[in-house]
PASE-801754 format. One record per residue: residue number from 1; residue in one letter; chain; x, y, z of N, C-alpha, C in turn. Coordinates in pm, whole numbers. Each point is the difference from the previous one (the first is absolute). Layout:
N
(lumdo NUM "a" "A" (X Y Z) (X Y Z) (X Y Z));
...
This chain:
260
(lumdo 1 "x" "A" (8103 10640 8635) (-11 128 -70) (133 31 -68));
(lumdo 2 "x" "A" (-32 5 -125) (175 28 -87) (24 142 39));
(lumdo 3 "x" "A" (-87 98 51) (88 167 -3) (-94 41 159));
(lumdo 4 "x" "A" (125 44 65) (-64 42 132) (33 182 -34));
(lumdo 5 "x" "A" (-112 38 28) (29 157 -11) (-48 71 147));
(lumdo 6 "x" "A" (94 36 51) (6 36 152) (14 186 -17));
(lumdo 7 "x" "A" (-89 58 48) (0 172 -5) (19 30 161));
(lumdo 8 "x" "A" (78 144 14) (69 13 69) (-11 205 -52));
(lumdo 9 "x" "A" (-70 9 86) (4 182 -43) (-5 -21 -162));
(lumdo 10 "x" "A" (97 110 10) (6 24 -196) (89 -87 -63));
(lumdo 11 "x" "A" (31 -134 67) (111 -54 -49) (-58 -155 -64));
(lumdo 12 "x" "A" (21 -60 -53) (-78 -123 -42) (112 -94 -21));
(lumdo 13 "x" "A" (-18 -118 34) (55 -102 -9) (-24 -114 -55));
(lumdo 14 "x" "A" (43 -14 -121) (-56 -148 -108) (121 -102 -6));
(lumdo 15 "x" "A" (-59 -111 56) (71 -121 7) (-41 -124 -56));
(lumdo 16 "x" "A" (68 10 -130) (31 -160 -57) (-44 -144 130));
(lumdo 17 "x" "A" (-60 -88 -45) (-11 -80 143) (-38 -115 -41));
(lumdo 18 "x" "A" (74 -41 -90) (13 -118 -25) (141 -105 -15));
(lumdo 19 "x" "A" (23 2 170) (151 -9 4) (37 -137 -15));
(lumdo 20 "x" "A" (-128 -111 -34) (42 -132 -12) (52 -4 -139));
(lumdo 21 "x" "A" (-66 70 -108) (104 -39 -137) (77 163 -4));
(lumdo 22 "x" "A" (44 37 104) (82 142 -2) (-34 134 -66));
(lumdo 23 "x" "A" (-146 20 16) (-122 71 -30) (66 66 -181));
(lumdo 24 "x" "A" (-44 -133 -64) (27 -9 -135) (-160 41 -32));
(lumdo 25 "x" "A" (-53 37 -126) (-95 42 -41) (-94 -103 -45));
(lumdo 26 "x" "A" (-142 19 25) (-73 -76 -50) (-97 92 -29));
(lumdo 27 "x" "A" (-152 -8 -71) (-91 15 -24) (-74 127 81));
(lumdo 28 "x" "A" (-21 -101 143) (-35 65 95) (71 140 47));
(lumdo 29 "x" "A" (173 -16 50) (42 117 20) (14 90 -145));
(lumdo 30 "x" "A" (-2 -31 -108) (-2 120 -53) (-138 73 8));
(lumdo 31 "x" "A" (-106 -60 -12) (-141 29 -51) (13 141 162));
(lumdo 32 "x" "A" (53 -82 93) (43 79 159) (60 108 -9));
(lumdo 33 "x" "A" (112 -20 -25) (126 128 -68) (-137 88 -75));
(lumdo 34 "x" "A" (-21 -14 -83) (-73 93 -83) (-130 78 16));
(lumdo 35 "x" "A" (-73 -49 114) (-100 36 27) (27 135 150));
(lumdo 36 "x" "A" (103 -84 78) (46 115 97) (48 125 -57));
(lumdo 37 "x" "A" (122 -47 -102) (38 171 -92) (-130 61 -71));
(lumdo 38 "x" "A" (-65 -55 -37) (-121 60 -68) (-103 80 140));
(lumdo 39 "x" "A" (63 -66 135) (-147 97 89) (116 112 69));
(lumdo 40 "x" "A" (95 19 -47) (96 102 89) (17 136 -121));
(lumdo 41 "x" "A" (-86 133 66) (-46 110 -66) (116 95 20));
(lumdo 42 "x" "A" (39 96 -52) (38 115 14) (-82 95 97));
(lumdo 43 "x" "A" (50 14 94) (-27 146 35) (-75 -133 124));
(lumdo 44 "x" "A" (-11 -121 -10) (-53 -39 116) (74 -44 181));
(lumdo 45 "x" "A" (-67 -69 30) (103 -5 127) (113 -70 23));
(lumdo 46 "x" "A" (70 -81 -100) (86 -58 -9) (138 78 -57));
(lumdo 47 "x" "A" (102 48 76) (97 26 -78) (141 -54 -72));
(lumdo 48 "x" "A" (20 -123 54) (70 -78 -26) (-17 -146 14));
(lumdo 49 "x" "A" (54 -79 -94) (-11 -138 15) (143 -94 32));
(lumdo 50 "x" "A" (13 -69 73) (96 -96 -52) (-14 -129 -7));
(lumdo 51 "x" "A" (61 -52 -108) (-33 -149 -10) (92 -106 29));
(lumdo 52 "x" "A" (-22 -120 33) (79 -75 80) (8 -140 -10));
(lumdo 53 "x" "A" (24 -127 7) (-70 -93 -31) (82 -83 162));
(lumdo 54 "x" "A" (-102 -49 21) (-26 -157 138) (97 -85 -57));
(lumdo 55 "x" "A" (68 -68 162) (83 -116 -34) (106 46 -30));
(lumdo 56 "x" "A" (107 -104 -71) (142 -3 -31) (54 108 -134));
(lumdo 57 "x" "A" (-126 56 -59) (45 25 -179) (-126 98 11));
(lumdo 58 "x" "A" (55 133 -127) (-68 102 -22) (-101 -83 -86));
(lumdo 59 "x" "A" (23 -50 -122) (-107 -66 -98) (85 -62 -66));
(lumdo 60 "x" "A" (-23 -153 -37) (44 -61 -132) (-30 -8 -138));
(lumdo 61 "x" "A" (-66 92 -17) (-86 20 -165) (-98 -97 50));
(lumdo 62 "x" "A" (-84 -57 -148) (-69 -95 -13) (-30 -122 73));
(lumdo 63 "x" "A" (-59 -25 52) (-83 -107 98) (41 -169 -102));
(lumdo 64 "x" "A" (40 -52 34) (36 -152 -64) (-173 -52 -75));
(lumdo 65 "x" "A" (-96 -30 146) (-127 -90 -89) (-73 150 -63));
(lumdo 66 "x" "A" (18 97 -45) (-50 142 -74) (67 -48 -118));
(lumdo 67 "x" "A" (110 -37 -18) (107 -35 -87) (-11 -88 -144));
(lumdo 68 "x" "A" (-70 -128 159) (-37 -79 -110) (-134 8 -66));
(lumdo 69 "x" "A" (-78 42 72) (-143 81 -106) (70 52 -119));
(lumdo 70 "x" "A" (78 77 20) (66 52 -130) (43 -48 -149));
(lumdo 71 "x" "A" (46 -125 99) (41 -102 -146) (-89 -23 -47));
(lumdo 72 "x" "A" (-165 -32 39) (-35 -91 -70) (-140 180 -73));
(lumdo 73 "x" "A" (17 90 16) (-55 137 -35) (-36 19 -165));
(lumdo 74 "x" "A" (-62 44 -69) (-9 1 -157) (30 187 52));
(lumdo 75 "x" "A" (75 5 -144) (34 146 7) (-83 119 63));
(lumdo 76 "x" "A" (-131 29 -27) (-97 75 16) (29 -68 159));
(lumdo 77 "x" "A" (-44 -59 34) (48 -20 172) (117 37 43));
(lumdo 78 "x" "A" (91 11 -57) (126 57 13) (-23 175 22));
(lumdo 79 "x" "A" (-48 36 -87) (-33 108 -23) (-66 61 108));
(lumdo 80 "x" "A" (-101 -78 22) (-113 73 119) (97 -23 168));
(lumdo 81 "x" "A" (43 -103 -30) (129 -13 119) (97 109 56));
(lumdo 82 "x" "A" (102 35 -168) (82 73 37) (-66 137 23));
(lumdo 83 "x" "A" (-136 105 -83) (-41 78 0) (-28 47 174));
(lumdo 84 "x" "A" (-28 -120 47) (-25 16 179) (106 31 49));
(lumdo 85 "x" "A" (96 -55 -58) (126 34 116) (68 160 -51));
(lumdo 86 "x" "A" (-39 25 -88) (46 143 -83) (-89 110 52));
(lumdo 87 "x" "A" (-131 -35 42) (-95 66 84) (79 25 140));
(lumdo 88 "x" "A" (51 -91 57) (54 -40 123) (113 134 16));
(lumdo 89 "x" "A" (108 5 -64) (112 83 -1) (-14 115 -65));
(lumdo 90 "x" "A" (-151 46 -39) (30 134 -59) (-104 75 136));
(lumdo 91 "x" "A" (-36 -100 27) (-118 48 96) (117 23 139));
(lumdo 92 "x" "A" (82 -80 35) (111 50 103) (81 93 -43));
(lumdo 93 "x" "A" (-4 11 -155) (147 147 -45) (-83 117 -2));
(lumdo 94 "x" "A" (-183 -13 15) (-48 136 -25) (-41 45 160));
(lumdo 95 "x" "A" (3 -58 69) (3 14 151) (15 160 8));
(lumdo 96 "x" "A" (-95 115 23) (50 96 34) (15 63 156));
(lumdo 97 "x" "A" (110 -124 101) (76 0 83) (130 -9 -19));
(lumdo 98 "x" "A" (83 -30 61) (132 -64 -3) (-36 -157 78));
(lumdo 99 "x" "A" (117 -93 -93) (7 -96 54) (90 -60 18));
(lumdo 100 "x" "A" (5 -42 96) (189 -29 62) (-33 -160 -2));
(lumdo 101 "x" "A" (81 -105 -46) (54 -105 6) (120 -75 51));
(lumdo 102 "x" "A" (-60 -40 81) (94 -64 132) (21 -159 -44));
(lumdo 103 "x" "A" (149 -20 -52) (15 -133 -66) (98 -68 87));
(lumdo 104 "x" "A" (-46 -112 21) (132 -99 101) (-53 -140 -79));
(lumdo 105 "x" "A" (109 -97 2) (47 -55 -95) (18 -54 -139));
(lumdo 106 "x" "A" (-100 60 -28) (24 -40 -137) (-145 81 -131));
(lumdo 107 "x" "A" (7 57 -63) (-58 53 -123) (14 -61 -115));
(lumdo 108 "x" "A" (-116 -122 -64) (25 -16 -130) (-68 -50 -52));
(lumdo 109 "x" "A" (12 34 -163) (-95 7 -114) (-81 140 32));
(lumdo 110 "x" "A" (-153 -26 21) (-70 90 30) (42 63 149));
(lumdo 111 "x" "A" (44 -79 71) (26 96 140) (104 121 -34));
(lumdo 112 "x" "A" (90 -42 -113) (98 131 -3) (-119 83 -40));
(lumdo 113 "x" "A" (-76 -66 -90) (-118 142 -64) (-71 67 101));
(lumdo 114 "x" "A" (-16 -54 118) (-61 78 151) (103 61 -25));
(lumdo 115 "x" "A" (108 -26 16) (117 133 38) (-21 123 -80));
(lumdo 116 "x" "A" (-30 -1 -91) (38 55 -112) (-101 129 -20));
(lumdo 117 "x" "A" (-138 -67 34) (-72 95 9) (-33 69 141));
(lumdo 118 "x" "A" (117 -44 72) (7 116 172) (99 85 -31));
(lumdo 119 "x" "A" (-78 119 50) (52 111 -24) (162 43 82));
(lumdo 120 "x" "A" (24 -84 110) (76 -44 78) (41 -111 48));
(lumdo 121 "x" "A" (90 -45 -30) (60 -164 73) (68 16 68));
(lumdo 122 "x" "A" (-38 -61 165) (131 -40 47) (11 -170 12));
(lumdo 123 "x" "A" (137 -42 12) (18 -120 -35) (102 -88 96));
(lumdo 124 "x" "A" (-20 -62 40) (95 -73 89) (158 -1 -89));
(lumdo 125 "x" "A" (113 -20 110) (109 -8 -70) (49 -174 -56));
(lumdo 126 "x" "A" (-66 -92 26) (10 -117 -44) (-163 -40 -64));
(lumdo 127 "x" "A" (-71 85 -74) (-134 7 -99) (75 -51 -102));
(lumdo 128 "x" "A" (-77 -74 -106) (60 -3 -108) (-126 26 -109));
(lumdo 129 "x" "A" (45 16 -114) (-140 57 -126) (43 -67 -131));
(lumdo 130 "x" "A" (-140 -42 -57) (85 -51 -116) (-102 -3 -85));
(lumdo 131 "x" "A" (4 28 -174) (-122 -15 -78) (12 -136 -67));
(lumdo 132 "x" "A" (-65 -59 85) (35 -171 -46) (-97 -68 -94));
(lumdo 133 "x" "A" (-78 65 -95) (-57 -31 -97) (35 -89 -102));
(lumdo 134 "x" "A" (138 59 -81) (24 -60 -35) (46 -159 -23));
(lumdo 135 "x" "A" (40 -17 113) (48 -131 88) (-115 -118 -7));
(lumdo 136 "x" "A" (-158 74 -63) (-88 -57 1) (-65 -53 -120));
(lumdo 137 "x" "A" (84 92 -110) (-64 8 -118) (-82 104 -12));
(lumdo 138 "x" "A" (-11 82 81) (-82 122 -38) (17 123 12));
(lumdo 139 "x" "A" (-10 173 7) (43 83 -9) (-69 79 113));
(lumdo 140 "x" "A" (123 81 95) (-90 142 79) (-68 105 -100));
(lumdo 141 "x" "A" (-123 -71 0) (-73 126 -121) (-76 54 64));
(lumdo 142 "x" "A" (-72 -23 84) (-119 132 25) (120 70 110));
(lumdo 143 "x" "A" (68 -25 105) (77 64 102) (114 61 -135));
(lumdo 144 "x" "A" (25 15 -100) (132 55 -77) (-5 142 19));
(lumdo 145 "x" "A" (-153 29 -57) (8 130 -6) (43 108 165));
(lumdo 146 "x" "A" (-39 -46 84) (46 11 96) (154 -28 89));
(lumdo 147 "x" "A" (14 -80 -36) (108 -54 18) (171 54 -77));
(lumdo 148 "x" "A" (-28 54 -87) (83 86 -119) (20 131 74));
(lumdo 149 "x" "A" (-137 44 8) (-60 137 40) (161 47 101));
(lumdo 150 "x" "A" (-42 -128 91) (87 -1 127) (173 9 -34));
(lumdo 151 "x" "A" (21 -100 -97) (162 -76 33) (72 40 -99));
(lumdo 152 "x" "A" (-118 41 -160) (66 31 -136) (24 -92 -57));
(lumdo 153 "x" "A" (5 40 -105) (38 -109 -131) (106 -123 3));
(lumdo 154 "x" "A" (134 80 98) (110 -70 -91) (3 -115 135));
(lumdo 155 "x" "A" (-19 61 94) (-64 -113 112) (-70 -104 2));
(lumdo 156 "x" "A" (-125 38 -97) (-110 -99 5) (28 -114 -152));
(lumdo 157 "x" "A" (132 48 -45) (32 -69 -147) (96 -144 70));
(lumdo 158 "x" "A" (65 47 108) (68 -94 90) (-111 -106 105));
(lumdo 159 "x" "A" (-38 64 20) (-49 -96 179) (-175 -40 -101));
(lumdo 160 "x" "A" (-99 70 -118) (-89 -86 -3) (56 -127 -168));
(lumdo 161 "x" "A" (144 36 0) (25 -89 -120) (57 -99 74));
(lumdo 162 "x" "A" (24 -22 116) (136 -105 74) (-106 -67 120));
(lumdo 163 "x" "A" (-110 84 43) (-81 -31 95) (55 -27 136));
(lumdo 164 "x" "A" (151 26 8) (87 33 97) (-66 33 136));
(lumdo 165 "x" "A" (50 -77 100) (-3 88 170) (94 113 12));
(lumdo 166 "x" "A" (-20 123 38) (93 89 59) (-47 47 113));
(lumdo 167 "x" "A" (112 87 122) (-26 8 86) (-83 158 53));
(lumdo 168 "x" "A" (-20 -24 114) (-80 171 -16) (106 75 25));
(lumdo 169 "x" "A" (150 3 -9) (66 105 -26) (1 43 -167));
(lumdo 170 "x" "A" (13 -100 -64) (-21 3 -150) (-124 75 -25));
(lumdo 171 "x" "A" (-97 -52 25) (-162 50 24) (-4 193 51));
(lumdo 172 "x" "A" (83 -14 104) (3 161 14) (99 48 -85));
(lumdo 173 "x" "A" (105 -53 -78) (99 81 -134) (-126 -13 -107));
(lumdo 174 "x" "A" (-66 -85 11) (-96 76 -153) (-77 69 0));
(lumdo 175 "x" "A" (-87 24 122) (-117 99 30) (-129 -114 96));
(lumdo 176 "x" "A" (28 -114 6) (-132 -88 45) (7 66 155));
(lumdo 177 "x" "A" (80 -12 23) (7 37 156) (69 106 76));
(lumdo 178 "x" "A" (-44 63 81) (41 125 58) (83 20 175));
(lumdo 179 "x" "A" (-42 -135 29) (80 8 137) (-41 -138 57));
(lumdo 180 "x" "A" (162 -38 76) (29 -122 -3) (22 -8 140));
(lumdo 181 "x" "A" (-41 -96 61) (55 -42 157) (1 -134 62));
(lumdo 182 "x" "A" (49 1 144) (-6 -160 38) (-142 -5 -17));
(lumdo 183 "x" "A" (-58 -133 -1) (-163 -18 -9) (-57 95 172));
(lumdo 184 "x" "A" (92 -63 71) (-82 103 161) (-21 99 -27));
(lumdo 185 "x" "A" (56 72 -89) (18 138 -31) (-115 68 -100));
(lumdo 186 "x" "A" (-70 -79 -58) (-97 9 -90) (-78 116 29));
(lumdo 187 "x" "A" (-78 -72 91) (-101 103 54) (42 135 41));
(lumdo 188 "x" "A" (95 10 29) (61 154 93) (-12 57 -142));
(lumdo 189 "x" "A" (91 -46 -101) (9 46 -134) (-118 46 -69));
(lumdo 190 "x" "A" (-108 -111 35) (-127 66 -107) (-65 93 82));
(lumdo 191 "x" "A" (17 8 146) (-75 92 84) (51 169 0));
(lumdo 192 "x" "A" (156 -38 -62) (42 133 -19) (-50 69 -153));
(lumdo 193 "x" "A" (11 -84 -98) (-108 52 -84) (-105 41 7));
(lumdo 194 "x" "A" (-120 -94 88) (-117 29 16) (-21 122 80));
(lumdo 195 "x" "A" (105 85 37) (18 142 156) (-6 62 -190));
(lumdo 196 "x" "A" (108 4 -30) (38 70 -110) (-129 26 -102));
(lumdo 197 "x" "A" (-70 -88 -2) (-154 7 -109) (-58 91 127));
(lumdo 198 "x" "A" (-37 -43 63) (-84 29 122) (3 178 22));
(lumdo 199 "x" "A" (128 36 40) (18 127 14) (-3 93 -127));
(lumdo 200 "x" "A" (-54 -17 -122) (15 50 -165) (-121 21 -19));
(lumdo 201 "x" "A" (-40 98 -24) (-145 61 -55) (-87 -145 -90));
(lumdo 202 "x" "A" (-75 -48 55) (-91 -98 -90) (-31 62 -116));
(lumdo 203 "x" "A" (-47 50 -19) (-34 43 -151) (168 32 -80));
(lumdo 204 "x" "A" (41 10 -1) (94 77 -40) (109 -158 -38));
(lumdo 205 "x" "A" (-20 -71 112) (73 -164 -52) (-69 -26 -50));
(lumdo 206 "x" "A" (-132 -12 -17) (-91 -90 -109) (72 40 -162));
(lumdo 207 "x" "A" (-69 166 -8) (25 98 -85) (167 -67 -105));
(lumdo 208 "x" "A" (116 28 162) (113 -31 -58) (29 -151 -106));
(lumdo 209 "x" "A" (-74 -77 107) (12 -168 -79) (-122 17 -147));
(lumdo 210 "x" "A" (-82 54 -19) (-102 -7 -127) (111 95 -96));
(lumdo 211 "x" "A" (117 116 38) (63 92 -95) (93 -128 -53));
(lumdo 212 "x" "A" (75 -42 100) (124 -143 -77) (-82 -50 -87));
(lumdo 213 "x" "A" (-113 -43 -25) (-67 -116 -69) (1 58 -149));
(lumdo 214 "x" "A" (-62 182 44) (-50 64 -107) (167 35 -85));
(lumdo 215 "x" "A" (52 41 40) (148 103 -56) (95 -156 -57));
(lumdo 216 "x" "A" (-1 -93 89) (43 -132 -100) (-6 -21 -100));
(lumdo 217 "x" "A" (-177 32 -41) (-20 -74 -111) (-28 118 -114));
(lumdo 218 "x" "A" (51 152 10) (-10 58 -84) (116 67 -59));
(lumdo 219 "x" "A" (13 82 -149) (123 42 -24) (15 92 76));
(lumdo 220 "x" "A" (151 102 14) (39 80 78) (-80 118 -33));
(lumdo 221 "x" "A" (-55 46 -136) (-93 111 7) (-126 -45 72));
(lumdo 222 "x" "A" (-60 -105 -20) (-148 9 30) (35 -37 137));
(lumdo 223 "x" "A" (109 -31 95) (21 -13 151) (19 174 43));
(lumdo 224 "x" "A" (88 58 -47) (-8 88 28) (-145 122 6));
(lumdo 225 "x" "A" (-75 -32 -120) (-109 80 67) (-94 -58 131));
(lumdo 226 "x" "A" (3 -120 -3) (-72 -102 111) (28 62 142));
(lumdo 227 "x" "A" (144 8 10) (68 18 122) (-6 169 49));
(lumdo 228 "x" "A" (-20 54 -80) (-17 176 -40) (-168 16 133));
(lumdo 229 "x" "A" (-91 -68 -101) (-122 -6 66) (18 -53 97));
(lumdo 230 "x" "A" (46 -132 38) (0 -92 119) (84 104 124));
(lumdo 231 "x" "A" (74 48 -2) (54 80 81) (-147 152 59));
(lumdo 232 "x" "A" (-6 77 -94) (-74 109 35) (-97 -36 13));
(lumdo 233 "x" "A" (-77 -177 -23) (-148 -59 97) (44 13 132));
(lumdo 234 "x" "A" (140 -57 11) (46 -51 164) (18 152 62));
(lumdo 235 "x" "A" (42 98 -31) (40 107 36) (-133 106 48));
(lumdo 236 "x" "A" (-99 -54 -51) (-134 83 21) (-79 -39 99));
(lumdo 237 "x" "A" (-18 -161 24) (-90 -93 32) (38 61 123));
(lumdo 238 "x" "A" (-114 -52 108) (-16 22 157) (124 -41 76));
(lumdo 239 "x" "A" (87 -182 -13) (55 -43 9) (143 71 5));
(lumdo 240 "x" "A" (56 27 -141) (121 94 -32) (-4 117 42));
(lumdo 241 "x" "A" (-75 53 32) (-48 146 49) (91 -21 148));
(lumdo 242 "x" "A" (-114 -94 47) (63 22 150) (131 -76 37));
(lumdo 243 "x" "A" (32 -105 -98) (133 -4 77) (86 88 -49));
(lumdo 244 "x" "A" (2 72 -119) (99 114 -27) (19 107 99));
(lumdo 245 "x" "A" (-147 62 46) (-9 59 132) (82 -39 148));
(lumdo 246 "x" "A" (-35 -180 -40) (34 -3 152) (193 -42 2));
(lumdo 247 "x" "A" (4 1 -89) (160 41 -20) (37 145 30));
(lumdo 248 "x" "A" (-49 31 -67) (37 187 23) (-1 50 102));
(lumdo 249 "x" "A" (-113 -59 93) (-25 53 122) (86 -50 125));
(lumdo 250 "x" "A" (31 -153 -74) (59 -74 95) (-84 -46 107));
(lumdo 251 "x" "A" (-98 -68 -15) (-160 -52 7) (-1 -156 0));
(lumdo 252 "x" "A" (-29 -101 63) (-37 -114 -71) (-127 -4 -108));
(lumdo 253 "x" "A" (5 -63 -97) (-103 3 -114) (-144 -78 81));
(lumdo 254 "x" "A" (-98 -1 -91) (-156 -95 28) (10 -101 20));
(lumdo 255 "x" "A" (81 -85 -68) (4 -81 -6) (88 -38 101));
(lumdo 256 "x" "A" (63 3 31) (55 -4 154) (-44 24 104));
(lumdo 257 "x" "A" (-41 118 -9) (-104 75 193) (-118 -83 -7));
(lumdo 258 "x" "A" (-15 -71 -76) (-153 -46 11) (-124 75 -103));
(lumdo 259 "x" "A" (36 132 -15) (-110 82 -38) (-30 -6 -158));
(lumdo 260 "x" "A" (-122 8 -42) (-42 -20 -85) (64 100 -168));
C-alpha cells in the first residue's frame, strides 16, 4: 500500500509508504494523495492532518520506472500526466484543515512540493530539500505556484535555477519550514502543533486558512472589503459568539468543554 492513513480522534495521519524507492511518487500514490484530500470535509470529524513519509526519507520526487514511462510519453500524455499531479497538490493546498508536515531526511523535486503545500513544517535538523528538476532537464512547474507562494521570488530564482540542496535551516530562512529539531524530537514538535490546532475553534481555523488563500490573491481594496465581512461572519456565528463570551466570562469555550 503506497499511503497508510491511520485516524486517531480528530487527528489523521498520512504516510508516504513507499520506503523502498524513499516514497518517491508514482501513479498510484498520487491518484492516493488525491482521493484522501478530496474525502476530508469541513466542518467534519477530522481536524487536523499530518503527513509523514515511512523509512529513511520524507519523499524523493518522482519514482525512477514512473520516469521512464515518461520518456517514452507523446505530449498529450504528458499532459494528462502532469494535469494528475496538479490535481494532487491543489487538492492538499485546498485541504480545509491544517496540515503539518513532518520531514526527516530529505525533500526533493516534488517532495519539497509536499512541503510547500503544508501549512506547517517541521523538519529535522540534518533534512535536506532541494528542487532538483532541473538537474533533469525539466522544470518545478505544477509545485511553482506553490512553492513561490511559500519562499518568494528571489529565492525560487536561486535554488529552482541551480536545483541546489539546501539545508532545513536555509529552508526555515525562506519560509519552507517552521520548526526544526533533532529527528527524536519530531514528533514532540508536531504534537505540540497538533495541541495548538486542537485547542482553536474548528471553524474559525478552517475559516482562517480559506481567508490566507482569499486576501493573497486579491488587491488591497478588494481584500479589505473581504476581510470587513469575513470578520463580522466570525463575530456573529454561534462559534465566535461563544468563545468571545467565554473569554469574558473567563469560561472554557465549546469547543473545549465538550459542549456543542
Amino acid at each position: 500500500m503506497s499511503l497508510v492513513v491511520e485516524q486517531d480522534g480528530a487527528v489523521v495521519r498520512v504516510i508516504l509508504n513507499r520506503p523502498e524507492v524513499r516514497n518517491a511518487f508514482d501513479e498510484e500514490s498520487i491518484a492516493g494523495l488525491t482521493a484522501w484530500a478530496a474525502s476530508v470535509r469541513a466542518g467534519g470529524p477530522t481536524r487536523v492532518a499530518v503527513l509523514a513519509g515511512a523509512g529513511k526519507m520524507f519523499c524523493a520526487g518522482a519514482d525512477l520506472a514512473w520516469m521512464s514511462k515518461m520518456v517514452g510519453y507523446s505530449r498529450e500524455e504528458n499532459v494528462r500526466d502532469a494535469a494528475a499531479m496538479a490535481r494532487m497538490f491543489e487538492a492538499l493546498d485546498r485541504l480545509p484543515i491544517p496540515l503539518i508536515g513532518r520531514v526527516h531526511g530529505a525533500a526533493l523535486g516534488g517532495g519539497a512540493g509536499l512541503a510547500a503545500v503544508c501549512d506547517i513544517v517541521v523538519a529535522a535538523e540534518n533534512a535536506s530539500f532541494a528542487f532538483t528538476e532541473v538537474k533533469l532537464g525539466i522544470l518545478p512547474a505544477v509545485i511553482s505556484p506553490y512553492a513561490i507562494a511559500k519562499i518568494g521570488v528571489s529565492a525560487a530564482r536561486e535554488l529552482f535555477l541551480t536545483g541546489a540542496r539546501f539545508s532545513a535551516q536555509r529552508a526555515k530562512e525562506i519560509g519552507l519550514v517552521h520548526a526544526i529539531g533533532d529527528e527524536g524530537e519530531l514528533d514532540r514538535i508536531v504534537a505540540k502543533y497538533v495541541n495548538d490546532v486542537m485547542t482553536s475553534a474548528p471553524e474559525a481555523v478552517s475559516a482562517a486558512k480559506a481567508l490566507i488563500a482569499e486576501v493573497s490573491a486579491r488587491s488591497r481594496a478588494e481584500a479589505t472589503a473581504l476581510t470587513i465581512d469575513a470578520i463580522a461572519d466570525r463575530r456573529v456565528s454561534r462559534e465566535g459568539q461563544d468563545g468571545m463570551r467565554a473569554f469574558l466570562e473567563k469560561r472554557v469555550p465549546s469547543w473545549l468543554s465538550g459542549g456543542s
